[in-house]
C-alpha positions in Angstrom: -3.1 -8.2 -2.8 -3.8 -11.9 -3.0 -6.1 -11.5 -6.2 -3.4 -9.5 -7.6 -0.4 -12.0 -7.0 -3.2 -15.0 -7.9 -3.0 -13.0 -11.3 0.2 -12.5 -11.8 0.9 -16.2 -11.1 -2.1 -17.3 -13.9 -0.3 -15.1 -16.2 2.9 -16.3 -15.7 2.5 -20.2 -15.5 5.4 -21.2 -13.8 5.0 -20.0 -10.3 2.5 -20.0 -7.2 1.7 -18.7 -4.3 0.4 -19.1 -0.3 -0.7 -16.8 1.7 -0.7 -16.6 5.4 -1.7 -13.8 7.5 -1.9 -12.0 11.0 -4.2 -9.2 11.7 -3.4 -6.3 13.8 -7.0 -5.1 15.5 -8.5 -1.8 14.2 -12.2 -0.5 14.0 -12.1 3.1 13.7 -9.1 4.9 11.6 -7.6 7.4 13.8 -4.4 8.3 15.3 -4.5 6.3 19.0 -5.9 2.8 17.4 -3.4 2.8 14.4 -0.3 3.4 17.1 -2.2 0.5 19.1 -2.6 -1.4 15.9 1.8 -0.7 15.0 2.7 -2.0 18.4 0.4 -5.0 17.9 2.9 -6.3 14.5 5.6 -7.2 16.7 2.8 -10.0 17.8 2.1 -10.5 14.0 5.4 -10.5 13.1 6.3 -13.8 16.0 3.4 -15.6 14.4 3.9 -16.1 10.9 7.5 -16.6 11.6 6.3 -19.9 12.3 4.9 -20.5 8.6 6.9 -21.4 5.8 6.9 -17.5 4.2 9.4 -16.0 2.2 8.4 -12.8 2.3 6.1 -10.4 4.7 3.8 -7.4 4.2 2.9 -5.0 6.4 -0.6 -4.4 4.3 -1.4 -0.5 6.2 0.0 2.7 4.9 -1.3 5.0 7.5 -0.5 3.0 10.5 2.9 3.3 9.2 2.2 6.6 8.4 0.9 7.8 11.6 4.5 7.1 13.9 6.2 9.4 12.4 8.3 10.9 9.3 10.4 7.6 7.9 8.8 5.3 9.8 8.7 2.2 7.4 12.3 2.0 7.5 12.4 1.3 11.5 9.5 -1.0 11.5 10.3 -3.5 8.3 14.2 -3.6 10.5 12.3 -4.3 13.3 9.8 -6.9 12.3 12.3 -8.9 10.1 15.4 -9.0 13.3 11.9 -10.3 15.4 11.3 -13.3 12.3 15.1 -14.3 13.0 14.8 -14.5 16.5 12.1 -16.4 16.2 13.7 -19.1 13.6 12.2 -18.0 10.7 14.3 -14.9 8.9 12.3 -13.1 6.1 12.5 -9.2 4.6 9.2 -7.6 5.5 8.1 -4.9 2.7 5.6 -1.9 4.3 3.1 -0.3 2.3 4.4 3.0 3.1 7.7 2.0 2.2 6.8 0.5 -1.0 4.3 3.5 -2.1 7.4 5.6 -2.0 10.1 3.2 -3.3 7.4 1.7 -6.2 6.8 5.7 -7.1 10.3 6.4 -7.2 11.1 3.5 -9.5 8.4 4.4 -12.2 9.5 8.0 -12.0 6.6 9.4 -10.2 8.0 12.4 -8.7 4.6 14.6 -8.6 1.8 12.7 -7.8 -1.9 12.7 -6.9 -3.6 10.8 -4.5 -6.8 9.8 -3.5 -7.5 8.4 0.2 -10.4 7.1 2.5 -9.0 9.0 5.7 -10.2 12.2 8.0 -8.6 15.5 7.2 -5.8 15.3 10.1 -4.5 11.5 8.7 -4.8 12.5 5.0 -2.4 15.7 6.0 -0.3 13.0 7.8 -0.1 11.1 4.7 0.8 14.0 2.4 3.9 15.1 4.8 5.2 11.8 5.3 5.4 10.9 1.3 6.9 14.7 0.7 9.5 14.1 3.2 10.3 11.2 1.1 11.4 13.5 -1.8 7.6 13.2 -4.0 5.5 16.0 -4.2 2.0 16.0 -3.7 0.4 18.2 -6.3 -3.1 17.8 -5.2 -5.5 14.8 -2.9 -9.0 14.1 -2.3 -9.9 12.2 1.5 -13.1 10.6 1.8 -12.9 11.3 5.8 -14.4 7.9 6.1 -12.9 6.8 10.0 -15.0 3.6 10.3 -12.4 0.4 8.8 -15.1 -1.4 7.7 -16.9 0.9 5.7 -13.2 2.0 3.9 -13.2 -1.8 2.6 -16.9 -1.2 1.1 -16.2 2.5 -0.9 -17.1 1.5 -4.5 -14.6 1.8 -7.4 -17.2 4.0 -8.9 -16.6 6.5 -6.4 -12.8 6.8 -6.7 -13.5 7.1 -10.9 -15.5 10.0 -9.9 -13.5 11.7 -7.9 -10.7 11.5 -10.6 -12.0 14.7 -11.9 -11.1 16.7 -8.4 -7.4 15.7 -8.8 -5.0 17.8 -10.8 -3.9 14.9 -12.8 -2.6 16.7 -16.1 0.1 18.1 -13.9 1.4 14.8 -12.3 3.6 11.9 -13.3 1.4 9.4 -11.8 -1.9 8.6 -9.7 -1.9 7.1 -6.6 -6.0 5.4 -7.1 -6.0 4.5 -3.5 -3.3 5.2 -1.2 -4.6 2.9 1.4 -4.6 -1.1 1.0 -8.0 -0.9 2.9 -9.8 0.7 0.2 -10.6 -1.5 -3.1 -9.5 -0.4 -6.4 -8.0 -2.8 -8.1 -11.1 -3.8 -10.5 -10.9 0.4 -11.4 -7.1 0.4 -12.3 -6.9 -0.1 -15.9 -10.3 2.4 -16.2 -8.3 5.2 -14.2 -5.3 4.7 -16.8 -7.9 5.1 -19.4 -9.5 8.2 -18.6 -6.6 9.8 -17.1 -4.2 8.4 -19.7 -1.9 8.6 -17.1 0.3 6.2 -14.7 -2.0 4.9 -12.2 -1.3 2.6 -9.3 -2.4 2.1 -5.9 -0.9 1.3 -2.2 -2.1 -2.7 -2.8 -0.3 -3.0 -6.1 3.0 -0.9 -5.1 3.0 -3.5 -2.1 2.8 -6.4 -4.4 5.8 -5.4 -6.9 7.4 -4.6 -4.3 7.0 -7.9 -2.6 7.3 -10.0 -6.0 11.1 -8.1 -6.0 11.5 -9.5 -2.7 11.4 -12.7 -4.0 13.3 -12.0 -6.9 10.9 -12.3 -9.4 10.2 -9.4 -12.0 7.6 -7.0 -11.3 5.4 -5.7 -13.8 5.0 -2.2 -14.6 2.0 -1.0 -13.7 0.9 0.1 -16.8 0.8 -2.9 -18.1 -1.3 -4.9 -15.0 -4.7 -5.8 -16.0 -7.2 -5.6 -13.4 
């Protein structure tokens, strides 16, 4: 997310960025340490209220995910009334959240999606973004549990894998629906060989932050990687 705003910023000339972050602990991707991982953003969420940010986000889809059908509308409340308690009010934007509202914007109301998680979260994953009113025509899950290793899957493997998704059916491509898992380098050569809309969970959380600010999102067709 930071490469991609640092982009965005070269491209426009006329505005710049800081970034300053709190992590929320996880090793292994399953259910018990991404609950233990939620309940650990109130923490975050005190200490970069005392930064000067304009804007939060909560860079994990599944640990959103994971609590429960509309989730990312409790926590971003939540996290932005504990900033103002604190002194310092900002909006906070969710992955989950902005998967669904960035889809919904572009028009992607069947989608495919590729994921790094185990069977039982990428089931999790498909439920919670169908409740949201987007169907899920078809996904591929790596079932890769250790965090560490989700940050190391190669592009290469996510191009290959295109060819398991039902993509001629879909409005859109969801490369990576985890901000975890690197794809932005792989964007524009999804678009390519699909030759459809392509996005991932990192970019959808970075329009939807640059709205945040007020500042005009690109679409995502046009976002060189």
């Amino acid at each position: 997310m930071p490469e991609f705003l640092r982009s965005y910023a070269a491209a426009r000339g006329d505005v710049s960025f800081t970034f300053h972050s709190s992590r929320m602990r996880m090793k292994h991707v399953r259910k018990e340490e991404l609950a233990a991982m939620d309940a650990d953003s109130h923490r975050c969420a005190r200490e970069l209220a005392d930064a000067p940010i304009d804007v939060a986000g909560y860079a994990c889809l599944v640990a959103i995910m994971a609590m429960g059908l509309g989730y990312h509308r409790e926590s971003e409340e939540t996290l932005a009334r504990i900033a103002a308690a604190e002194g310092r009010a900002f909006p906070v934007v969710t992955s989950a959240g902005a998967l669904v509202s960035e889809l919904r914007r572009a028009g992607g109301r069947k989608v495919a999606l590729l994921m790094p998680y185990t069977d039982s979260l990428a089931e999790i994953v498909v439920r919670y973004i169908a409740n949201e009113g987007i169907e899920v025509a078809g996904y591929k899950n790596f079932s890769v549990a250790d965090n560490q290793e989700v940050g190391r899957i190669p592009g290469s493997r996510l191009l290959d894998a295109l060819k398991d998704l039902p993509v001629e059916s879909v409005d859109a491509v969801v490369l990576s629906a985890c901000v975890q898992m690197p794809s932005l380098d792989v964007l524009q050569e999804a678009r390519r060989l699909t030759g459809k809309p392509v996005t991932s969970t990192a970019e959808c959380t970075s329009f939807a932050m640059l709205r945040a600010l007020g500042l005009a999102a690109p679409q995502s067709h046009e976002v060189a990687a």
